[in-house]
N, C-alpha and C positions, 0 to 999 in steps of 0.2 A: 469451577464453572464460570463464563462468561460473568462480568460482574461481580464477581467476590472479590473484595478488597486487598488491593495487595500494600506492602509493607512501606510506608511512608518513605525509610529511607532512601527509596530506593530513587536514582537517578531518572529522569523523563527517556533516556535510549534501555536502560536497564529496562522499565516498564514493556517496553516492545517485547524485549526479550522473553521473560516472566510472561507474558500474558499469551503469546506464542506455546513455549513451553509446557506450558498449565493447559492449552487449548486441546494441545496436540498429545497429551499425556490421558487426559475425560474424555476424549471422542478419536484418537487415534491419527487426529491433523486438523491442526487451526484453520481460521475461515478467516480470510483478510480482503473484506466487498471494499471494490474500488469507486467510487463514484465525483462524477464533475459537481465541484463548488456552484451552488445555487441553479442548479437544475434535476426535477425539469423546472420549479418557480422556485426565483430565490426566497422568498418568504416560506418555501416548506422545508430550507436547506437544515436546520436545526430541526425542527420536528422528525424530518428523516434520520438523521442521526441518533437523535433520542430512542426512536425504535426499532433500529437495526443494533444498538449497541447494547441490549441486555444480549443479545442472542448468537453474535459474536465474538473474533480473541480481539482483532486491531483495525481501525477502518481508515483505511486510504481514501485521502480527498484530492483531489487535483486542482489543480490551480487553473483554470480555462487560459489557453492560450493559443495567439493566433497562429501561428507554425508548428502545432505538437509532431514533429516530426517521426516520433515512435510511437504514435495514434493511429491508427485505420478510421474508417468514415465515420464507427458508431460514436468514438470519441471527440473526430473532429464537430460532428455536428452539435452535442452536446456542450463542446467550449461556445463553439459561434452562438448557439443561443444564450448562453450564461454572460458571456461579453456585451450581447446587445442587450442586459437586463443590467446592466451595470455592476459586474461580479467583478472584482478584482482582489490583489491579497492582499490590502488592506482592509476591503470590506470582512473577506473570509477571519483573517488573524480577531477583527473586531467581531465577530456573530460568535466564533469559539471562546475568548476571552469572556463573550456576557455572558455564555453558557452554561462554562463553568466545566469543572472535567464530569467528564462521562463513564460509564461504567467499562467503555472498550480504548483502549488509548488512539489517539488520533495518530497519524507521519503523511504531513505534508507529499503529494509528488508536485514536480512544477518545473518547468525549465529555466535555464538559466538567467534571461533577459529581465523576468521580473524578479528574482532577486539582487540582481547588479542594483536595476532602478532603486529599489526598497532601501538597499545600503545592507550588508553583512552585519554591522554590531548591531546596527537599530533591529533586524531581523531576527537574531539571537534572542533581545531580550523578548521582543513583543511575543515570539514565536511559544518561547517558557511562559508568559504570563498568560497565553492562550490554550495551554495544554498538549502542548505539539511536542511529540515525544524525538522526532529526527525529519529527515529531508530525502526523496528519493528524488534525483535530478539527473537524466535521463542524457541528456548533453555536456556534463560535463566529466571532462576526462578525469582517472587520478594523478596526474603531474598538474594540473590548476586547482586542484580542490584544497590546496593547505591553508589557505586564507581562509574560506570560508569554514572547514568542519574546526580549524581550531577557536572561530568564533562559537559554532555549533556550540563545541565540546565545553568551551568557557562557563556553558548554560545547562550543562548535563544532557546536551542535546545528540542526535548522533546522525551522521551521514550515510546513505545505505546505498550502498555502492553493486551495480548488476552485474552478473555473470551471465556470458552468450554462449551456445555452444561450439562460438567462433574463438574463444578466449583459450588462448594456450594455460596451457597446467601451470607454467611458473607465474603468470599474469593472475590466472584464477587464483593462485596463493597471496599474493598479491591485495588482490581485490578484496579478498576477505579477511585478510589480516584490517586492512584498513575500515573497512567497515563498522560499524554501531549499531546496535538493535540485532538488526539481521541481515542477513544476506538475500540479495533477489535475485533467484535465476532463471532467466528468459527461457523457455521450453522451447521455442521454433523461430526461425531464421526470419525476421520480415518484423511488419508492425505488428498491435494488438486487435484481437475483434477474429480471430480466424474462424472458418466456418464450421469446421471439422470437428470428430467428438471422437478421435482416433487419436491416441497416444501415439507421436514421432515416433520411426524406431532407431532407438538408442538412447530414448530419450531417460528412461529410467540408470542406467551406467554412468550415462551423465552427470545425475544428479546425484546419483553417490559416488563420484568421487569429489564433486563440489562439499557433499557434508563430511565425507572425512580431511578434506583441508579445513573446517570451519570451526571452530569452538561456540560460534554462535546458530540459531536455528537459519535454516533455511527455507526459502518459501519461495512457490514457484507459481510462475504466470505468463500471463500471455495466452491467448485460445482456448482457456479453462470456460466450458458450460455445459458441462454435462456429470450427472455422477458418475457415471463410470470412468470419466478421468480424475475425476477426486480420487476415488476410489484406487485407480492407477496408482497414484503416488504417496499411497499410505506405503510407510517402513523407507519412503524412501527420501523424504523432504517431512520437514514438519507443520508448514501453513499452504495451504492453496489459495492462489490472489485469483478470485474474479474480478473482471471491469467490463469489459463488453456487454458481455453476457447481461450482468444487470443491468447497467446503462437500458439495453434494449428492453427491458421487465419494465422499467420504471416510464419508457418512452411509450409502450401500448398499455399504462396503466393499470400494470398489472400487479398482484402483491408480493414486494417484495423480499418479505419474512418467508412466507411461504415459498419462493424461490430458490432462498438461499440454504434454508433447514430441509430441502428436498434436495439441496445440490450434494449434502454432505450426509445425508442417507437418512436423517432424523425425521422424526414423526411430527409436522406442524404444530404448532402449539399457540398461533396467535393466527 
């Protein structure tokens, strides 16, 4: 279940793994809520965390940034306000570090500009002593990434590398060989935030042949907000990433627990 302790030894991209796993094994597919670092107020950025994370397996934080190029508006507008409150990844790396680990593993997403800035080794370490199990980085290709996941990896850290359904079969083996924690595979062609609550069609084919190239889980995102595409892709991926969708829960002040334990068919319980 969500919050049960898993086995010390295990590596900060292993935890991804495991907690995925375990998620998708007790409810039939793990829940991976996407949300922008310090919004909607940075002062509730850790209080939100604390209570979205008994309830699910991993929670993806984003790094607000001024070009997210594979963002649609819900997420560009949630960087531009977290930017003008003075959110950046060193505040982020510092609120996680006082935090302390949480009962859901954290994985960074963020582009690549403010990790250059940050520096790779110094990012590595801060990133481990803040509980940050891997890095999903949206701009960068796998022919640049060796510098950086092998600092990652230096840290038991891992890089999660995405699958489009634009990605040839030998590319997608590829991708997911190199990958850590888990694999992310984009469901539809464009940015995030889609409006629609229809499963693409093909999209389920897709996605299995992505998990039988994969030894690790697979989790899929992009235009997830509705149960019946969670629903869709039980047997066939093992995590469902919301971001949009919440983003806009959390933007009309709405409750987010209750959102997300409706998204994956479960009975509210806070």
């Amino acid at each position: 279940m969500p919050g049960d302790p898993m086995p010390a030894s295990l590596l900060p991209h292993q935890r991804l793994g495991a907690a995925i796993r375990r998620g998708a094994q007790a409810r039939g597919i793990a829940l991976l809520p996407f949300l922008t670092a310090g919004y909607p107020q940075a002062a509730g950025f850790i209080p939100l965390l604390r209570r979205l994370a008994p309830v699910v397996d991993v929670i993806e934080v984003g790094v607000p940034f001024s070009d997210p190029m594979a963002d649609g508006l819900t997420i560009q507008r949630a960087s531009r306000a977290a930017i003008a409150s003075g959110v950046s990844l060193r505040w982020i790396l510092d609120e996680l570090r006082q935090a302390g680990e949480l009962p859901a593993p954290v994985v960074l997403m963020s582009y690549l500009n403010p990790l250059l800035a940050y520096g790779y080794e110094r990012l590595a370490a801060d990133a481990r002593a803040a509980h940050v199990g891997g890095f999903i980085i949206p701009d960068l290709p796998l022919e640049e990434g060796a510098e950086l996941s092998s600092r990652l990896e230096a840290e038991g850290l891992g890089l999660i590398h995405l699958v489009t359904p634009a990605t040839p079969e030998p590319r997608m083996r590829q991708l997911c060989a190199a990958s850590r924690g888990f694999v992310y595979a984009v469901t539809v062609r464009g940015t995030t935030g889609g409006a629609g609550t229809a499963m693409p069609d093909g999209v389920t084919a897709y996605l299995d042949r992505i998990r039988a190239a994969s030894s690790l889980p697979v989790c899929a995102g992009f235009g997830l907000r509705a149960p019946a595409q969670v629903q869709a892709l039980r047997g066939h991926v093992d995590g469902a990433i919301v971001g949009s969708a919440l983003v806009e829960e959390l933007e009309a002040e709405r409750d987010p627990v209750a959102f997300l334990e409706a998204l994956r068919g479960q009975q509210v319980t806070s």
